[in-house]
C-alpha positions, 0 to 999 in steps of 0.5 A: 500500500502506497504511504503517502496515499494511506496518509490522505486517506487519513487525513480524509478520514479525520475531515469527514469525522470532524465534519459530518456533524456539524452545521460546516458541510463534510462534504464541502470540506471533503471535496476541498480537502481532496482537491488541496491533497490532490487525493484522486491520482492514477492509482487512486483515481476520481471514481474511486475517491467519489466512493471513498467520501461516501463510504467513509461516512459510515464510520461517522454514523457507527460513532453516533450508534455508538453514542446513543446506543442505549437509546437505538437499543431501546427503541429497536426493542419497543418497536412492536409495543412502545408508541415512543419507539414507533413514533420515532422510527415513523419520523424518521422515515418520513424525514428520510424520503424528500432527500432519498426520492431528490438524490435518486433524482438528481444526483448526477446533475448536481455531481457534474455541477456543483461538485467543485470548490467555487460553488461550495465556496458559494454555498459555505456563504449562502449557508453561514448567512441563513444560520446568521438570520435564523440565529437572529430570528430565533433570539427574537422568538423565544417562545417560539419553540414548541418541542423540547424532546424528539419524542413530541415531534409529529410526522408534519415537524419530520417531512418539514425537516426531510425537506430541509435535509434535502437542499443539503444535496447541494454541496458545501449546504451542509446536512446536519447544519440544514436539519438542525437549523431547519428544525429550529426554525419549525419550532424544535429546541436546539437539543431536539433539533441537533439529536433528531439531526443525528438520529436521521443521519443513521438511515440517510448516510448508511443508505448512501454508503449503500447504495455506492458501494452497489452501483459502483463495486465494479471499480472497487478492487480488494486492494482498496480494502486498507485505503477504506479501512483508514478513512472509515476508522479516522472517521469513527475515531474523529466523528465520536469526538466531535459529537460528544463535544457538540452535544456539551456545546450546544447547551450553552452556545448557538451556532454563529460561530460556524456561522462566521467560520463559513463565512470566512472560509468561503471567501478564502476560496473564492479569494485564492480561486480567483487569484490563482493562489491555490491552483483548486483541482475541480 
């Protein structure tokens, strides 16, 4: 196995960990990472890196089962006798489907078009301002909030945050920064929104992880076993951190720091595309 090669994939691992659940879009960060690494390679080359940051996703979403183990464990077990558990599994669903049926749809159009690092430098903007106004929206509207708990959604809270999830197939949007700020402005509380955000990541990035590994095994070899292996591993170990961290921060902050961070970040992008200071691969 090439060094330098089972390195980037490291470092691709750890971006996708550190990301993925937060409002910063993993996979605009991916592909900005991919490009300044120069990951896609004769050995490695870009089909195979598409599916790679795809499937290392799974190892974020194994650190979220891991974390709420008890609770996945116990609404598995009231699944034929526990209204709770049922109403939960029924969300989840329904929150599942506009980005399921959309990504189905139009994900070879969006690829061709918007998976680059100007549009998502683009989006990073567009993003950071939205959560900018829906912070300032929300300090406005205190009482706005009218679910504390993801137990007290109703499937019309969960189709509206599926909705939300969907535009985060735009890259650099950001999934959970979408589900969890669509939430809040529906009326979900920032715990309920950001704990029902990791719980519907589960179905949504396994699927994709799924559904990658089906369409395109014809270009995976058993030789790129180690190279999956390290992302997915880097993104259990990271992703597992990271969640821990934003759970304790989000009991006393909001988010317009990932706000500002977008912002920033963006206009970098935009500034060294344009400049010619980083040669961005697209």
């Amino acid at each position: 196995m090439d060094t330098i090669l089972a390195l980037k994939a490291l470092i691709m691992g750890i971006v996708e960990g550190l990301t993925e659940f937060l409002p910063i879009s993993s996979t605009g960060h991916l592909i900005l990472a991919g490009s300044l690494l120069n990951f896609a390679s004769p050995a490695f080359p870009k089909e195979k890196v598409d599916v790679f940051e795809i499937v290392i996703q799974a190892g974020a979403i194994l650190a979220v089962c891991w974390e709420y183990r008890v609770r996945i464990a116990s609404v598995l077990g009231g699944l034929f006798s526990d209204r709770k558990s049922q109403r939960l599994v029924i969300n989840l669903i329904i929150a599942f489907l506009p980005a399921a049926i959309l990504g189905l749809l139009f994900s070879k159009k969006i690829k061709a078009v918007l998976f680059a690092p100007v549009p998502v430098a683009i989006a990073f903007i567009v993003g950071g301002l939205i959560i900018l106004w829906v912070e300032r929206h929300q300090k406005g509207r205190v009482s706005y909030t009218r679910i504390d708990s993801v137990d007290d959604m109703t499937p019309i809270d969960a189709f509206k945050v599926g909705c939300a999830q969907a535009f985060a197939l735009i890259p650099g949007t950001s999934r959970s920064g979408a589900t969890i700020i669509g939430g809040m402005l529906f009326g979900l509380s920032r715990k309920a929104s950001t704990e029902f955000s990791f719980f519907l990541a589960i179905p949504t990035l396994f699927a994709a992880t799924i559904y990658s590994l089906y369409k395109d095994r014809a270009l995976l070899t058993a030789a790129d076993t180690p190279l999956f292996t390290i992302g997915t591993v880097a993104a259990f170990i990271s992703a597992f951190l990271c969640v821990r961290w934003l759970l304790r921060y989000i009991s006393s902050h909001d988010f317009t720091v990932f706000a500002w961070y977008r912002i920033l970040f963006g206009l970098v992008i935009l500034g060294t595309a344009y400049t010619g200071v980083v040669a961005w691969v697209e």
